[in-house]
Each structure stands twice: as C-alpha cells, then as structure tokens.
N, C-alpha and C positions, 0 to 999 in steps of 0.2 A: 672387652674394651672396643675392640671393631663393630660390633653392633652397636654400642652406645654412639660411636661416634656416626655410624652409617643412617641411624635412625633421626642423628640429631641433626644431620645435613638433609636430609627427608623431609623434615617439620622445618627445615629452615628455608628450604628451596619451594616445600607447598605456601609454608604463606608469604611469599616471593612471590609465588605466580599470582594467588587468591588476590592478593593486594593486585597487581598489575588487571588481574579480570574486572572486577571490583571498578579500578579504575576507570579503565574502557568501556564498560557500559556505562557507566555514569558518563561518561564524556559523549557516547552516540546517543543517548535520553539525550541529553543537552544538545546533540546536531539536530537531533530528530524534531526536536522544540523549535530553535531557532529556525529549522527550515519550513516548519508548518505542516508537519506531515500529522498529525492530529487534528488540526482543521480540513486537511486536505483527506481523508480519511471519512472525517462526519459530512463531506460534501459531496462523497462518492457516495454515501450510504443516501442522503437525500435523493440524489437522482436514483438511485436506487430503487429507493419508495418509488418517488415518482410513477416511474414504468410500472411495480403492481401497483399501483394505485386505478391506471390505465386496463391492463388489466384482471382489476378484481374491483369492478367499481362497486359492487355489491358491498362491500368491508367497507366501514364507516371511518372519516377523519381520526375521530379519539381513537381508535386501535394505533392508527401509525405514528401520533402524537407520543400514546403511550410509549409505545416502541421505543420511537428515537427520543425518549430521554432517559433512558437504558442503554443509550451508546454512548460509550467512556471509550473518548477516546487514547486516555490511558493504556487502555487494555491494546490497544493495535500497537500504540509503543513500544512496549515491552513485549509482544510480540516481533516486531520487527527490530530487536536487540543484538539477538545472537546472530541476525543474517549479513545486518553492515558491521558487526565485528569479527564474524568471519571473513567478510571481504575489504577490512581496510583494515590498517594498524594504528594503534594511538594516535601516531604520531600523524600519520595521514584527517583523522577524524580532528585531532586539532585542529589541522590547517584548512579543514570544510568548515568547521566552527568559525574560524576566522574569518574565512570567505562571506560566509554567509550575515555576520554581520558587518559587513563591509556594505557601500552604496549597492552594487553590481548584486551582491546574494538579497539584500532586502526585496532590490526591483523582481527579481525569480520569485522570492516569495507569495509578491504581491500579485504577481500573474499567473504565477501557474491555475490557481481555480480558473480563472476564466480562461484559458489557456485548452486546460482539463476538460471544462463545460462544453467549449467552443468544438476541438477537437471531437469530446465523444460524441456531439450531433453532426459532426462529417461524417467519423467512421459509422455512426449507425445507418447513417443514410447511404453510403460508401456499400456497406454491407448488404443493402435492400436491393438493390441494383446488383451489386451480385448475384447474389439468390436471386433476384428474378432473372436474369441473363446464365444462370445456369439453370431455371427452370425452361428456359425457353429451347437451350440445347439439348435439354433431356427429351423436350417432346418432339422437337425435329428427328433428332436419330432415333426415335422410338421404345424409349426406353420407360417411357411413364407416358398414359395419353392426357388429350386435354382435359378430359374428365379429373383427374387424379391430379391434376395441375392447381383445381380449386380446391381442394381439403386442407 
C-alpha cells in the first residue's frame, strides 16, 4: 500500500513539474519572440557573412544566399530556451513578456539591431587599435621584430 501510494505521489508531482516546464518554455518562446531575438540572431549571422564574404571573396554570392536561407531562426530559439529558464522563473519571464510589449520594450526592439550594427563597428574598430597598440608594444620591448609585425 506505501508503494502505491509513494509512486502515485511521484506521477503526480512529475506531471506537476512537466506542466510547469512545459509552461515556462512556452512562455520564454514567446519572450524570446516578442523581444526579436530571432531577427536579431539572422542579423548577427548577416554580418556574419559579411566579414567572409570580405575575406573569401573567391566564394561566389549564391553560396551565402544559399546559406542564409538555411538559417531558422527557430533553431537559436529553442536553443536559447533552457538558458533564460534557467535564469528567470515564470513568473519573472511574464513580467519581461509584459514589458516588452509595452511602448518602452517595443522601442528596445526596434533598436537594438541598429544598436548591435552600430556597436559591432565600434568594437571592431575598438579592437584594431588594440592589436595594433599591442603590436606596437611588442616590438619596442622586443619581443617580436618589425619584420614579424607584418605577417
């Protein structure tokens, strides 16, 4: 009799939880939607391209054409599923859902790509400057010569 009842509190409390998981990703899909992170995802893969596109100019348009319509952004959704449900709880992922479509979460929407664009051509250019000011240190203190500067 303790078994029956131990197993039947088991099956009762697993699909307790399954429903509540269940629920939770469905509700971060539907953040993830609302926030554009599917658009925002095929526009990171664009500049993406871009860059080999720069370098491998050899590889013809139709390859990366092909490509990107082979990008579902579906698939990064549900990839990034388990990661803001691991870090938020339903109830918090609500109230992002809410936000978001609110005026304030549409405008984040609307900006972030260009936001994103704008940014990665700071940090890339951010980062050339870098590397070069750390090449430049390398070859003062001698650690690499000028020769080795241009490869």
């Amino acid at each position: 009799m303790k078994k029956i009842i131990l197993l039947s509190a088991l099956f009762i409390f697993s699909i307790n939880t399954f429903s509540q998981t269940t629920t939770n990703q469905e509700h971060v899909k539907s953040l993830l939607e609302v926030m554009g992170s599917g658009k925002l995802g095929v526009q990171m893969m664009e500049n993406l391209i871009a860059v080999y596109k720069k370098s491998l100019p050899e590889v013809p348009d139709q390859f990366w054409k092909e490509f990107m319509s082979e990008v579902n952004s579906d698939t990064l959704i549900n990839l990034m599923v388990p990661i803001y449900s691991k870090h938020f709880t339903d109830e918090e992922v609500v109230g992002l859902i809410e936000f978001y479509k609110g005026p304030l979460g549409k405008k984040i929407v609307e900006k972030i790509p260009l936001i994103t664009q704008e940014s990665y051509m700071v940090g890339e250019a951010w980062g050339k400057k870098l590397s070069e000011q750390a090449i430049k240190k390398l070859v003062e203190k001698g650690y690499i010569s000028a020769d080795e500067k241009k490869e």
